[in-house]
C-alpha positions as CSV (number, residue, x, y, z in Angstrom):
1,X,143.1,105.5,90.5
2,X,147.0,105.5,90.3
3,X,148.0,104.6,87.0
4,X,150.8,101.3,86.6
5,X,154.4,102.2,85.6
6,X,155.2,101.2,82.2
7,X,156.0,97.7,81.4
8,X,159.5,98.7,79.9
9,X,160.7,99.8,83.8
10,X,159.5,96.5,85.5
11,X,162.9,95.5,86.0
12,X,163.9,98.7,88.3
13,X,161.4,98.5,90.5
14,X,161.6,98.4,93.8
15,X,161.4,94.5,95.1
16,X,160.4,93.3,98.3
17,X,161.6,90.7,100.0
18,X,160.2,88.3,103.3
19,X,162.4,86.2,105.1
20,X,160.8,82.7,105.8
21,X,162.2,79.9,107.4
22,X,161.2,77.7,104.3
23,X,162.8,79.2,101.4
24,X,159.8,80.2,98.8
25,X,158.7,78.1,95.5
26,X,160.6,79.5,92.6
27,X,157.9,81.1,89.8
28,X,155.6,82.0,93.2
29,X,153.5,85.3,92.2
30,X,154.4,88.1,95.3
31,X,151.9,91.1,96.2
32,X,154.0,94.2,96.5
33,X,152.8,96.0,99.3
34,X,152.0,99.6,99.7
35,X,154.3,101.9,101.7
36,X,153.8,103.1,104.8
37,X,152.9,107.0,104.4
38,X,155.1,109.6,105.6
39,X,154.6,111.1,108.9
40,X,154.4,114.7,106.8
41,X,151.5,112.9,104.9
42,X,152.9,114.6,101.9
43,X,154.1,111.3,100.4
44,X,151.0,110.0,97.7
45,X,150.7,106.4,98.1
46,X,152.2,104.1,95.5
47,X,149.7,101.6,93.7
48,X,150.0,98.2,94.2
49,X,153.3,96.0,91.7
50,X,153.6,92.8,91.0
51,X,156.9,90.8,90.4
52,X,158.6,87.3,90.2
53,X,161.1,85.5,92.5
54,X,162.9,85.4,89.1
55,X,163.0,89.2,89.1
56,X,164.1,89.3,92.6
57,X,167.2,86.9,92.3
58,X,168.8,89.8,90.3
59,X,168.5,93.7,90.0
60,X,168.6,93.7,85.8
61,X,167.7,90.1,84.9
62,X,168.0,88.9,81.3
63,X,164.5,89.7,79.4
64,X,163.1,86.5,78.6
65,X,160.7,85.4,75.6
66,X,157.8,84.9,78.0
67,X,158.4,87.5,80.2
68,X,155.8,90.1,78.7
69,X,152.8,88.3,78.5
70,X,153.1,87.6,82.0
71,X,153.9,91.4,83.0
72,X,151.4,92.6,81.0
73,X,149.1,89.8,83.1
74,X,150.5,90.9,86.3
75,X,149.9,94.8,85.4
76,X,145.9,93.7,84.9
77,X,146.1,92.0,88.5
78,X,147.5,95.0,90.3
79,X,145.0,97.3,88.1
80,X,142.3,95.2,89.7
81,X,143.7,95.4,93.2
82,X,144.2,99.2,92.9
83,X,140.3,99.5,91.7
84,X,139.5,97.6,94.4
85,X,141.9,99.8,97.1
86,X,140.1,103.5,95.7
87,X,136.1,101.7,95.7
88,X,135.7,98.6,97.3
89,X,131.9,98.0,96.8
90,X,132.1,99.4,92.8
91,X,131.3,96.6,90.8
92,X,130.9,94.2,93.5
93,X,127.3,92.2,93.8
94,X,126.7,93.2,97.0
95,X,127.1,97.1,96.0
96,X,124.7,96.4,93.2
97,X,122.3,94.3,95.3
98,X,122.4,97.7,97.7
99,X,121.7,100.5,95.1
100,X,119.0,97.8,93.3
101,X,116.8,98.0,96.5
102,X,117.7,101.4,97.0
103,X,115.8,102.7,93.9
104,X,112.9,99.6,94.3
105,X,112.0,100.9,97.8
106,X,112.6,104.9,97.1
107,X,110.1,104.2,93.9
108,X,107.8,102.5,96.5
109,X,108.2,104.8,99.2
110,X,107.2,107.5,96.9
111,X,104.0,105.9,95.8
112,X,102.6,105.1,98.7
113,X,103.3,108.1,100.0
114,X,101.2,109.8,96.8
115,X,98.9,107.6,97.6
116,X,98.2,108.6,101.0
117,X,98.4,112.3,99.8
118,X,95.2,111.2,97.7
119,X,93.3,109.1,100.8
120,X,93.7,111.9,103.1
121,X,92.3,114.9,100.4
122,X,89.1,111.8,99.9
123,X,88.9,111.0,103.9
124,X,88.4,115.6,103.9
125,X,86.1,115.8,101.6
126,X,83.8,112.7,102.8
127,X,84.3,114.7,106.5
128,X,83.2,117.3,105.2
129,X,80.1,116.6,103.1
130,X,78.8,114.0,105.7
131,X,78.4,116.9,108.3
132,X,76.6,119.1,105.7
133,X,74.3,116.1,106.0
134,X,74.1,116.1,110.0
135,X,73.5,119.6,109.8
136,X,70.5,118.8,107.4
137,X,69.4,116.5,109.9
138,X,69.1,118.6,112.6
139,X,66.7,120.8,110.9
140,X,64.0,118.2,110.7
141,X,60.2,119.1,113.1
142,X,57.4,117.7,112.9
143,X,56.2,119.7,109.8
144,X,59.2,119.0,107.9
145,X,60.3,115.8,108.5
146,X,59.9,113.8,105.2
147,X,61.2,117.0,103.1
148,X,64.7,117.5,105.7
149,X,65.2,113.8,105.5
150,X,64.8,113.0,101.5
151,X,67.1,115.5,100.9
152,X,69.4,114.4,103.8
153,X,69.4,110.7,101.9
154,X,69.8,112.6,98.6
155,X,72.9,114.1,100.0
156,X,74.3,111.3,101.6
157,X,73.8,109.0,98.3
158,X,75.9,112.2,96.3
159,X,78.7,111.6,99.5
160,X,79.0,107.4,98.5
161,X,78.8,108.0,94.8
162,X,81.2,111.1,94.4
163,X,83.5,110.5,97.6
164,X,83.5,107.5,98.7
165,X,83.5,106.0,95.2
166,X,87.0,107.8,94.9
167,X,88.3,106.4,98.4
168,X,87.7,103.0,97.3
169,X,88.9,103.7,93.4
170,X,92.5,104.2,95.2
171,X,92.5,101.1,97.6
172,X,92.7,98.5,95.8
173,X,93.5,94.7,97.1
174,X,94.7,94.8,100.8
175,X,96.1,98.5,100.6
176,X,92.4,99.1,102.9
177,X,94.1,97.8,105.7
178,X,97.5,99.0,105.3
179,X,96.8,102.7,104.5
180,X,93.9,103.2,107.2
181,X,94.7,106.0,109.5
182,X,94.2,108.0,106.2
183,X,90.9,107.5,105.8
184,X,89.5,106.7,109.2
185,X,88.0,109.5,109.9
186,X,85.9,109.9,106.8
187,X,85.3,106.9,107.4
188,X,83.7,107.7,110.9
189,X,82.2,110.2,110.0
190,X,80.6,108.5,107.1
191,X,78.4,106.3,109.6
192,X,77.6,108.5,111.8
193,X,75.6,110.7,109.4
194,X,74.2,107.6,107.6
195,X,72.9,106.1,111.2
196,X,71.9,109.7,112.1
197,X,69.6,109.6,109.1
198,X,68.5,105.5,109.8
199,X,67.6,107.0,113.2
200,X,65.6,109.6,112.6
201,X,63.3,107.6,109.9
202,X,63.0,104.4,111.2
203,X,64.3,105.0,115.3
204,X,66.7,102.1,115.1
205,X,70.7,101.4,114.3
206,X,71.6,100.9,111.0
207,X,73.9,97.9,110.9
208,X,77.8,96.8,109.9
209,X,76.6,94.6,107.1
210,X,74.0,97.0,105.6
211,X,76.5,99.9,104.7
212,X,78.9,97.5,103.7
213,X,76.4,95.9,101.2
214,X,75.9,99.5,99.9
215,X,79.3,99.7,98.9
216,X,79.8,96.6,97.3
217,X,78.7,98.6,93.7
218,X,81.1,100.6,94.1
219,X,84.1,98.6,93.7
220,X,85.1,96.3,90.6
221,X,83.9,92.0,90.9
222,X,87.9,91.1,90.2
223,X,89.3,93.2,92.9
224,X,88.6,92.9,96.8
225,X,86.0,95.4,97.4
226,X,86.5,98.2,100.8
227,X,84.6,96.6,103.9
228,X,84.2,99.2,106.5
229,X,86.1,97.1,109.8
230,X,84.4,97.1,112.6
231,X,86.6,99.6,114.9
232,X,85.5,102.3,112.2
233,X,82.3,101.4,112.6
234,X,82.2,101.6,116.6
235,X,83.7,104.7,116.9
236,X,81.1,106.2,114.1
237,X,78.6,105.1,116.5
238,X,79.7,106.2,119.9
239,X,80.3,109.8,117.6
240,X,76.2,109.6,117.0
241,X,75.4,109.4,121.0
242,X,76.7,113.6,120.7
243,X,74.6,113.7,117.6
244,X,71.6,112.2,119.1
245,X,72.1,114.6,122.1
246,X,71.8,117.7,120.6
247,X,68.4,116.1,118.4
248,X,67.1,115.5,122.2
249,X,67.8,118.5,123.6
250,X,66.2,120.4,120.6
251,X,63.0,118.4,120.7
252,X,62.5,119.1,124.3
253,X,62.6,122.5,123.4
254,X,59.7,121.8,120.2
255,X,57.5,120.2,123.0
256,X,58.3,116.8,121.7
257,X,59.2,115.0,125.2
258,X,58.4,111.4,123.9
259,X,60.5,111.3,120.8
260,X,63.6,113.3,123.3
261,X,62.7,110.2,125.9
262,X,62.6,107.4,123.4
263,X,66.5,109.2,122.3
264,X,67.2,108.6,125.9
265,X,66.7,105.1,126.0
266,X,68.2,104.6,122.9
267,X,71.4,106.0,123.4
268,X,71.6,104.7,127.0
269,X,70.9,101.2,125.2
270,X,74.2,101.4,122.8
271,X,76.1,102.6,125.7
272,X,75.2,99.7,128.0
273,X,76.1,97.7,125.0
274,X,79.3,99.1,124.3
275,X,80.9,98.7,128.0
276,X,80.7,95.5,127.4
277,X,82.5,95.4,124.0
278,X,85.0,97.9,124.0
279,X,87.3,96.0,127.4
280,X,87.6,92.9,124.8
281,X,89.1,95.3,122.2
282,X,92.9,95.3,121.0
283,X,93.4,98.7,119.9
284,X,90.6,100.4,122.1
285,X,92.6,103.7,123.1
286,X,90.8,105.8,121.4
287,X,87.4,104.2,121.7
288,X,87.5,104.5,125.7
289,X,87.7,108.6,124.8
290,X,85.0,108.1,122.6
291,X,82.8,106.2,125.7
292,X,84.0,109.1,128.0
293,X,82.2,111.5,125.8
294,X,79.5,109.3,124.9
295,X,78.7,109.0,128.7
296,X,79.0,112.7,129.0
297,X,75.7,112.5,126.7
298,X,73.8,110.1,127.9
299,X,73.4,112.1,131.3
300,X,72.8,115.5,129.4
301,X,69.9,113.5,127.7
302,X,68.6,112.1,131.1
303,X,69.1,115.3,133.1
304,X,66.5,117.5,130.2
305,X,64.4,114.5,130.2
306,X,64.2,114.0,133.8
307,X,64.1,118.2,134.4
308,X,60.9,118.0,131.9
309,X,59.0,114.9,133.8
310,X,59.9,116.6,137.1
311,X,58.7,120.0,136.0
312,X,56.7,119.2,133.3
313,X,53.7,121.7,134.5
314,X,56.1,124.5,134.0
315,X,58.0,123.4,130.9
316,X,55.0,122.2,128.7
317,X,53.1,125.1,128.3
318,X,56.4,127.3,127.6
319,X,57.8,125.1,125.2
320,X,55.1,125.0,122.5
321,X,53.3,122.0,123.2
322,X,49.8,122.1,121.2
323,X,47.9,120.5,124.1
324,X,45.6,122.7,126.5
325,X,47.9,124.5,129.3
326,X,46.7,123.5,132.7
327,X,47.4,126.6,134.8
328,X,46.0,124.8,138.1
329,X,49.9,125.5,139.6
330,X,49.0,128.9,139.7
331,X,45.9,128.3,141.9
332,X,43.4,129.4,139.5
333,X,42.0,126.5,137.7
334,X,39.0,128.5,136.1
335,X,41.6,130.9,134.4
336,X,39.7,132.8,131.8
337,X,42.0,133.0,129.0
């Protein structure tokens, strides 16, 4: 900022003066404009004066009794205008209003961002610990079925408690909905091992409202607790058709045609189900991937299952199956063993 001349030069300044038509009102305040610069640019720019058509009548004019105060009045004016010339938003409301919301949405921005930092390390871990339970799963026969699948439900209660339990500790209120591409996939992930397990105890679909009663413990009576939506949910169960799949295909391969055939029919059942579902759907990009795939299993379960009733005189008796062979194919049907 250009500092003011001293007060005891006001008189030798230089004045301006506009012709008018109408001569001006005598004691009328007059802005002293700022020069033009010089085309060499070398020129600094003069700050902003103020004078009086009483100073203007004469070059030296007669120092009156009042004439201070209302230099030293005019100098406070012009200081103002020169602030005003070097930052025009400093100290205005607007440029406070600006730097105000600057720092509130720079402190939220930062937060939520944190935030998500945190859902996306949970939404990993719950990834990864429900497909140590799949792969638990998959280990179950006929001799170890209620050993693989208590400590598959072991493990799963450990993923909700230790997990989960943090996913829903960080979304409090309505942040659920906001902040859900974080977490999806955990999410996902989450119910297809917990149906996986349902399946293979009871052979039927666990349910929307039963997980989401088994989280209600985990979240505090004052706040709004994490509901799994139902997109989540859908695209946890078309994941379970692959699931289901490769339980099929391996207890073909045991000798266990029924159980493969009754996964057949079930996973053919939530696919007929879900083509009739997933066209009414918003947001149902990636859930027509999800049926693609889905339908890819459903005919790799039909084709074993059909291959073993077609075939089933030369599959059975290769595949382990504790009842008698029946070597009649072979055209000896007194085969002494």
């Amino acid at each position: 900022m250009v500092p003011l001349r001293g007060c005891h030069r006001f008189a030798h300044l230089r004045l301006f003066s506009v012709s008018m038509a109408a001569p001006q009102q005598p004691g009328k305040t007059l802005l002293r404009p700022n020069p033009s610069p010089s085309p060499a640019g070398s020129a600094p720019k003069r700050s902003r004066t103020m004078a009086t058509d009483a100073a203007a009548a004469a070059a030296d004019p007669p120092v009156s009794k009042g004439c201070p105060a209302m230099k030293a009045e005019f100098a406070r004016h012009a200081e103002y205008l020169n602030a005003l010339k070097v930052m025009p938003l400093r100290g205005s409301l607007n440029y406070m209003l600006k730097v105000c919301m600057s720092d509130h949405w720079n402190h939220y921005s930062c937060l939520i961002n944190d935030k998500r930092e945190r859902l996306v390390k949970a939404s990993r871990d719950i990834t990864m610990n429900s497909k140590k339970v799949i792969f638990q799963v998959h280990r179950i026969s006929k001799a170890n079925k209620e050993e693989v699948l208590s400590k598959a439900e072991n493990d799963l209660a450990t993923v909700v408690n230790q997990y989960i339990a943090k996913l829903v500790k960080e979304l409090q209120g309505t942040d659920f909905w906001k902040l859900r591409r974080a977490y999806t996939f955990g999410v996902q992930e989450y119910v297809e091992a917990a149906t996986f397990c349902r399946f293979c105890k009871t052979g039927t679909l666990l349910s929307l409202a039963e997980i989401n009663d088994s989280l209600l413990a985990l979240s505090e009576k004052s706040v709004e607790p994490l509901q799994i939506n139902v997109l989540d949910y859908l695209l946890g169960v078309a994941d379970l058709s692959g699931e289901l799949m490769r339980l099929a295909i391996g207890r073909i391969s045991d000798g266990e045609v029924e159980y493969a055939k009754n996964i057949c029919s079930f996973v053919r059942d939530i696919y007929r189900e879900l083509t009739l579902v997933v066209p009414l759907m918003d947001d149902n990009t990636e859930m027509k991937k999800k049926m693609e795939v889905m339908l890819q299993s459903v005919v790799k379960i039909e084709n074993a299952c059909f291959s073993v009733h077609v075939r089933g005189s030369e599959y059975i008796p290769l595949l382990g199956s504790s009842a008698d062979a029946d070597y009649s194919f072979f055209g000896a049907s007194d085969f002494d063993q």
